[in-house]
N, C-alpha and C positions, 0 to 999 in steps of 0.2 A: 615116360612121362616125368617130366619135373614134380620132384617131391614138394617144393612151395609154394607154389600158390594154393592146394587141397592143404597144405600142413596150416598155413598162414590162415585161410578161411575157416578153419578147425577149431584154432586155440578163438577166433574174434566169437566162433558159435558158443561157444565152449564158456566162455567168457562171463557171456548175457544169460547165460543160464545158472552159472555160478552167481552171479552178482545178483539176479533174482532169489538162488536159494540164500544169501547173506539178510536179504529183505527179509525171509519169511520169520528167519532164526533172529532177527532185532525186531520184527511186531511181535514175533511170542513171547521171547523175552522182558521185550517193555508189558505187555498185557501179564506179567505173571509179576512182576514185579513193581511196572510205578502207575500201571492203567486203573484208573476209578471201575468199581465195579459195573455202572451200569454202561461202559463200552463197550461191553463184550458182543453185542448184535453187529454194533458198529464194524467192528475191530473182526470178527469171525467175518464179514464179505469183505473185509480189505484183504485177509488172508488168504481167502476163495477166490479174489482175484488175481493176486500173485502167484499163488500153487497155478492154477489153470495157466498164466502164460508161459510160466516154467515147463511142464507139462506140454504145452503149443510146442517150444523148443525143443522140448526131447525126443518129439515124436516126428520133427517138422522132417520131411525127405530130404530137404538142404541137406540138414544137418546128416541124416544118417549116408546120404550120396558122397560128401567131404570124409564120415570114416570110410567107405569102402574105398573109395579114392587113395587116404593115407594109407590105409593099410596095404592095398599092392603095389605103391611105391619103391623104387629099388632105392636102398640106402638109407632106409630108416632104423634108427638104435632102438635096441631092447628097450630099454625104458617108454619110448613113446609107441613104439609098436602097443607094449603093455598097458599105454593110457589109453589107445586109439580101441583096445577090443575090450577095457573096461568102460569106458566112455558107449560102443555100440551095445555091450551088454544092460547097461544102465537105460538106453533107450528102447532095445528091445524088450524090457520090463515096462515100460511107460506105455507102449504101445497094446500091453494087455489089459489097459485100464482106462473105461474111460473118462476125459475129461471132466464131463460133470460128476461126476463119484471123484474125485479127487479134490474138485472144488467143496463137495457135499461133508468128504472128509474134513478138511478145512475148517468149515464153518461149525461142526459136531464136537472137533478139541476146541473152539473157542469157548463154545457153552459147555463142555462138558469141566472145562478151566471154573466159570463163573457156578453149575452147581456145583463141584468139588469145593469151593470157598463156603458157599452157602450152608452146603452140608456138613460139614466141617463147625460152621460157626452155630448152627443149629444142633450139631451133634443127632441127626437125623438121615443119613445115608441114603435112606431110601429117595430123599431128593435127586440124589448123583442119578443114580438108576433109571430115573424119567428124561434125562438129558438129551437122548440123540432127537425128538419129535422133529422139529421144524428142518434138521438136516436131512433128518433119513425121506422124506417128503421130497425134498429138494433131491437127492439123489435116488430117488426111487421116480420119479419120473420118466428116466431112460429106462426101456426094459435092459437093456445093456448090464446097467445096476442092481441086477436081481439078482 
């Protein structure tokens, strides 16, 4: 089997999910540092919906048929062998979790972002602690999520 075309359709899967996780890591970042406090509703389902398609890709069979593909290729170097079974181990974790509880997560650091400031400016803590409500709902919907 030619090692290119499964190597080539790898790095483009590989890609879209990287370029997704870049998305997740500049809406947390803007939200911890230049978002108005009352974004965070907002801001926590935009994150929920980014994690979720990232998530879509790590778990898609495309993606995980292209590593097994690369990885029995003859002529592939250490180094990408080494990406190709840290890449399927990366998905075989995704695949233990589902989708909505990953979104659920999501949207629980966004709020739990906005109590942590509140409680903080309150100097009242016990705010933080009521935090996860309208996530843990959201992800307790799937019995999956239990």
């Amino acid at each position: 089997m030619s090692k290119d075309k499964p190597l080539r359709r790898f790095f483009e899967l590989w890609a879209e999910i990287s370029d997704l996780e870049a998305c997740e890591e500049a809406l947390g970042w803007d939200q911890e540092t230049m978002m108005p406090p009352e974004g965070h509703h907002a801001r926590g389902e935009l994150l929920a919906t980014v994690a979720g398609l990232r998530h879509r890709g790590l778990t898609s069979p495309e993606l995980a048929d292209t590593i097994r593909e690369g990885l029995s290729c003859n002529g592939v170097d250490e180094l990408l062998s080494l990406q190709l079974l840290e890449a399927q181990r990366e998905c075989e974790r995704a695949t233990q979790v589902p989708e909505q509880l990953v979104q659920a997560l999501a949207v629980a650091g966004s709020e739990g972002i906005a109590r942590w400031r509140e409680a903080r400016r309150e100097r009242d803590f016990a705010l933080f602690a009521r935090a996860p409500g309208r996530a843990a709902k959201r992800g307790g919907q799937d019995p999956s999520c239990r």
